[in-house]
NUTOR-237319 format. One record per residue: x, z, y of N, C-alpha, C in turn. Coordinates in steps of 0.05 Angstrom, whole numbers, padded with zeros to 5 digits. Each point is the difference from the previous one (the first is absolute). Layout:
+--------+--------+--------+--------+--------+--------+--------+--------+--------+
:   n_c1 :   n_c3 :   n_c2 :  ca_c1 :  ca_c3 :  ca_c2 :   c_c1 :   c_c3 :   c_c2 :
+--------+--------+--------+--------+--------+--------+--------+--------+--------+
:      X :      Z :      Y :      X :      Z :      Y :      X :      Z :      Y :
...
+--------+--------+--------+--------+--------+--------+--------+--------+--------+
END
This chain:
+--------+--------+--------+--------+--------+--------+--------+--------+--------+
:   n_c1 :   n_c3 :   n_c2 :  ca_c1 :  ca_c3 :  ca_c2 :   c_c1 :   c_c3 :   c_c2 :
+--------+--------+--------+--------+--------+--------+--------+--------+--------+
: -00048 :  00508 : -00237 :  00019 : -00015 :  00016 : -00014 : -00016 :  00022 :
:  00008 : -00004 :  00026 : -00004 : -00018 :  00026 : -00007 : -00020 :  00002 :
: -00013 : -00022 : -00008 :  00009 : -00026 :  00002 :  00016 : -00002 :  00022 :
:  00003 :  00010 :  00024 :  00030 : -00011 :  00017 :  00022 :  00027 : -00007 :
:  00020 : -00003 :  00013 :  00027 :  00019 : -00008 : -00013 :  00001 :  00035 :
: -00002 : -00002 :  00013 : -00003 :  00009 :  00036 : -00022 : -00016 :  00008 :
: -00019 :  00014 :  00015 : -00024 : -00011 :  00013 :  00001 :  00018 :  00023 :
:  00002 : -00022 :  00023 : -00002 :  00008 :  00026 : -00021 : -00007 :  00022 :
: -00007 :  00022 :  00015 : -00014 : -00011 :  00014 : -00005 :  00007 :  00034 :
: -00004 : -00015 :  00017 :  00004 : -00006 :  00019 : -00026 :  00001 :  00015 :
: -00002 :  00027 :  00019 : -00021 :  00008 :  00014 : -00003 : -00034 :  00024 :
: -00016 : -00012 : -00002 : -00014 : -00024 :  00017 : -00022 :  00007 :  00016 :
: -00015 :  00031 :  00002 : -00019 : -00003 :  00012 :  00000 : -00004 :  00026 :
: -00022 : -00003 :  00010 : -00010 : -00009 :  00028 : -00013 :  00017 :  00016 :
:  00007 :  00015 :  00024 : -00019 :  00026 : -00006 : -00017 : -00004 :  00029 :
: -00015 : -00004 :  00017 : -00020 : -00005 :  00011 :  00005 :  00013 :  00033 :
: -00013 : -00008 :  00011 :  00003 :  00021 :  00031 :  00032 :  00007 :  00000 :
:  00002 : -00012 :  00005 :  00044 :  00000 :  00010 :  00021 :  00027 : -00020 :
: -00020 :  00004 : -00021 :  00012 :  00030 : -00014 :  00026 : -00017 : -00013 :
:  00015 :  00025 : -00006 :  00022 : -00009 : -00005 :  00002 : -00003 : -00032 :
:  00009 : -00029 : -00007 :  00007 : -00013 : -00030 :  00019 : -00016 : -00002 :
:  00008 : -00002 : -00030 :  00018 : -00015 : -00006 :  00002 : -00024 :  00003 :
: -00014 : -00021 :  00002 : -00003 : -00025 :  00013 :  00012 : -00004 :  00018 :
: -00009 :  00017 :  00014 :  00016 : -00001 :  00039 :  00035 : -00002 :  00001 :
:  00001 :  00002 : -00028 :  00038 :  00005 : -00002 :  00003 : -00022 : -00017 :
: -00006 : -00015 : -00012 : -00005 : -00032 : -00012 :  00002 :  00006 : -00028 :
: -00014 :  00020 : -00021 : -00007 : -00005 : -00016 : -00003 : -00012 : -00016 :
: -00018 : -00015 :  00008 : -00005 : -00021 : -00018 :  00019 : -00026 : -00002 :
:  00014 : -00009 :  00019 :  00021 : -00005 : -00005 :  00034 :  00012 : -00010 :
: -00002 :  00018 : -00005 :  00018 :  00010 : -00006 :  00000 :  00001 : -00032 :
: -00024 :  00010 : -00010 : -00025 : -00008 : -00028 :  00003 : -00035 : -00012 :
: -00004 : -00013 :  00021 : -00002 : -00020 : -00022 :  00035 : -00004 :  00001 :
:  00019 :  00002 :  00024 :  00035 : -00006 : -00003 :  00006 :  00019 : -00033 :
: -00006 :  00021 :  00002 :  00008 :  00010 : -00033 : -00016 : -00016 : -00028 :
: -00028 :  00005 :  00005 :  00000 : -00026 : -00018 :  00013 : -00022 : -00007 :
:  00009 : -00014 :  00026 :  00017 : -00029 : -00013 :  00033 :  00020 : -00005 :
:  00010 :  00015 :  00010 :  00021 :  00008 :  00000 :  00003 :  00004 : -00032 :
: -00024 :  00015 : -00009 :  00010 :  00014 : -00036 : -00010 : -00025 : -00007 :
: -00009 : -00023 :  00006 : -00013 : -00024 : -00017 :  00026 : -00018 : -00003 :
:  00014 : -00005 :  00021 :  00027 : -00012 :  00004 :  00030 :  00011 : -00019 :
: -00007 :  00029 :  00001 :  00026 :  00018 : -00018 : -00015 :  00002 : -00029 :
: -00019 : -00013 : -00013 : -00013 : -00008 : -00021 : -00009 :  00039 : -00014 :
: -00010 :  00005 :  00008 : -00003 :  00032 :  00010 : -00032 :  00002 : -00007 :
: -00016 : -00022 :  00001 : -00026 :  00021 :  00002 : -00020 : -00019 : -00030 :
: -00024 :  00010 : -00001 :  00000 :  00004 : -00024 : -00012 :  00013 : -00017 :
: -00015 :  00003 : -00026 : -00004 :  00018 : -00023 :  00036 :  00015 : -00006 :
:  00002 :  00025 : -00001 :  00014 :  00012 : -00008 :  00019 : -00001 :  00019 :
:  00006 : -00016 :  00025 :  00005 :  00011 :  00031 : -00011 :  00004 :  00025 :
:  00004 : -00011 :  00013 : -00015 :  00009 :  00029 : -00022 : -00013 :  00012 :
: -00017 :  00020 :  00005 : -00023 : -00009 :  00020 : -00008 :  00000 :  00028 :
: -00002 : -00015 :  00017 : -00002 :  00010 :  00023 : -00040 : -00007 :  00008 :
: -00010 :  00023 :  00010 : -00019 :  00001 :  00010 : -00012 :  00013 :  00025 :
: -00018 : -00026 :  00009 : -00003 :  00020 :  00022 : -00028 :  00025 : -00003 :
: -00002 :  00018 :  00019 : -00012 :  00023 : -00001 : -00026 : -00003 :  00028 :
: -00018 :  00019 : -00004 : -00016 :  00001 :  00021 :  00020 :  00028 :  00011 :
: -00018 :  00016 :  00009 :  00014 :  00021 :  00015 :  00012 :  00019 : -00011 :
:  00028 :  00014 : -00006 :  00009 :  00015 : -00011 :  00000 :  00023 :  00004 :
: -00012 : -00001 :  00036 : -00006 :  00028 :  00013 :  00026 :  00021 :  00004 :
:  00024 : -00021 :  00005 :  00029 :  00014 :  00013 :  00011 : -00020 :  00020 :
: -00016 : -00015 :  00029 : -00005 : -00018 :  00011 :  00018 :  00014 :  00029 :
:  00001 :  00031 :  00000 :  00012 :  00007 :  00014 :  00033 : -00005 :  00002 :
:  00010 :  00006 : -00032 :  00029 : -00011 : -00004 :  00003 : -00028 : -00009 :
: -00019 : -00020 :  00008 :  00001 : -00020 : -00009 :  00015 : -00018 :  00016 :
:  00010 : -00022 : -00001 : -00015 : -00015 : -00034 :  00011 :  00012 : -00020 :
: -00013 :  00001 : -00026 :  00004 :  00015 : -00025 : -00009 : -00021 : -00023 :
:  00014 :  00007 : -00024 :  00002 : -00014 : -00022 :  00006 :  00030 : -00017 :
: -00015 : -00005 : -00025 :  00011 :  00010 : -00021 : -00002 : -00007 : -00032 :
:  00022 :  00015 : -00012 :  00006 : -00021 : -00019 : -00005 :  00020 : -00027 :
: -00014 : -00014 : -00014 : -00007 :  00018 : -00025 :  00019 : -00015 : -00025 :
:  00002 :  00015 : -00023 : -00018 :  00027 : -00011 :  00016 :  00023 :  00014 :
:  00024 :  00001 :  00007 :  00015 :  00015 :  00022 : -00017 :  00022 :  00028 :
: -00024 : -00011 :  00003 : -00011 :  00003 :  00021 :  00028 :  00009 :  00029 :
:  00014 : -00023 : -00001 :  00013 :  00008 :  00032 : -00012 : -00015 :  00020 :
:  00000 :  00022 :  00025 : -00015 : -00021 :  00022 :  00022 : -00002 :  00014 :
:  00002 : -00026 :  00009 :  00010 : -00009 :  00030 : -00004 : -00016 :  00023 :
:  00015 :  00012 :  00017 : -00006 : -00020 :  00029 :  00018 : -00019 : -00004 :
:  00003 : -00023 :  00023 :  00013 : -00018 :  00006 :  00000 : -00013 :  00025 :
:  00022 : -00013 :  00005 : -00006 : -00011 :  00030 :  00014 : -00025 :  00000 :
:  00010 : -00021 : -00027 :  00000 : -00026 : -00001 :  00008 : -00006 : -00016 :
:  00007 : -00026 : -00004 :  00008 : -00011 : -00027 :  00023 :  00016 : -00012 :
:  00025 :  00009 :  00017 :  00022 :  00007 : -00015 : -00007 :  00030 : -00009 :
: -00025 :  00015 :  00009 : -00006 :  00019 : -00018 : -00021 : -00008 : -00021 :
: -00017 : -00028 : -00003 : -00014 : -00009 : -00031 :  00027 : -00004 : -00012 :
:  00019 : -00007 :  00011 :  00015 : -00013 : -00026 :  00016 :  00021 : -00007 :
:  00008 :  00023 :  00004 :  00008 :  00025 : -00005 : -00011 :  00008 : -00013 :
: -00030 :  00009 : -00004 : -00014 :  00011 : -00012 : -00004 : -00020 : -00040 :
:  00001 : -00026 :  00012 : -00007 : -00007 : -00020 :  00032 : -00009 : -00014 :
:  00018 :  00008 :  00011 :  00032 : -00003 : -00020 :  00004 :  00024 : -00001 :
:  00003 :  00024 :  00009 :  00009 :  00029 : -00006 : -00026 :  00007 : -00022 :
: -00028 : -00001 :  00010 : -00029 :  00017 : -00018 :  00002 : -00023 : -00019 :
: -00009 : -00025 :  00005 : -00003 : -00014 : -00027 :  00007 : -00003 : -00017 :
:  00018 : -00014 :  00006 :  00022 : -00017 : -00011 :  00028 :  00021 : -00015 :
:  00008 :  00024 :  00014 :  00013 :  00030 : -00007 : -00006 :  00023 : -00001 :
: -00027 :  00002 :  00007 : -00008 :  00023 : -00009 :  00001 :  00025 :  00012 :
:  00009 : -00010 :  00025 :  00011 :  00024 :  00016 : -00019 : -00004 :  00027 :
: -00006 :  00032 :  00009 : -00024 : -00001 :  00013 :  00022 : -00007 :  00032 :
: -00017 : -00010 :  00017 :  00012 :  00002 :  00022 :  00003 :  00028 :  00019 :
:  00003 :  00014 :  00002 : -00002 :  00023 :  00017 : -00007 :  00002 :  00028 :
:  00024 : -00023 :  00021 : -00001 : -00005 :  00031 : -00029 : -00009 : -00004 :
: -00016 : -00018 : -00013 : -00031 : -00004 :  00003 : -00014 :  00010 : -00020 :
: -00002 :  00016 : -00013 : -00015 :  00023 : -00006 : -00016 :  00014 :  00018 :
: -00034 : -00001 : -00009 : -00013 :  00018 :  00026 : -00011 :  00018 : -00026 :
+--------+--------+--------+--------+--------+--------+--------+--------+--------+
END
């Protein structure tokens, strides 16, 4: 068994000479808004959710990208009202998102 029921994680890398990464699309803020988001809906946890961040996930092209295990689904995103989608439809119901599915 898991110690989390969902561990996610959130490509943050940085990638050098103007190449294209997830950072550049705010990442890492978007990373720590779901942290407090599942910390606030009392959500994370031994035996619920984790949020972490990632070095490079090496899918920077459809990024920003997150993916959420043991599920392995990856997705993009492009603001808060798609973290909080992801984490009330995938988390919280279990149901994968599809429209951000990469």
């Amino acid at each position: 068994m898991s110690h989390y029921k969902h561990h996610v994680f959130f490509c943050c890398n940085q990638r050098e000479g103007g190449a294209r990464c997830c950072c550049e699309h705010g990442a890492q803020d978007m990373r720590d808004y779901a942290k407090q988001k599942i910390k606030s809906l009392k959500l994370s946890g031994p035996g619920k959710a984790r949020i972490n961040q990632a070095g490079c996930l090496d899918r920077c092209d459809e990024g920003p990208v997150l993916v959420v295990y043991p599920e392995a689904v990856w997705y993009t995103y492009v603001d808060r009202e798609d973290i909080d989608e992801i984490i009330s439809e995938h988390l919280q119901n279990g149901r994968v998102v599809e429209r951000l599915k990469i």
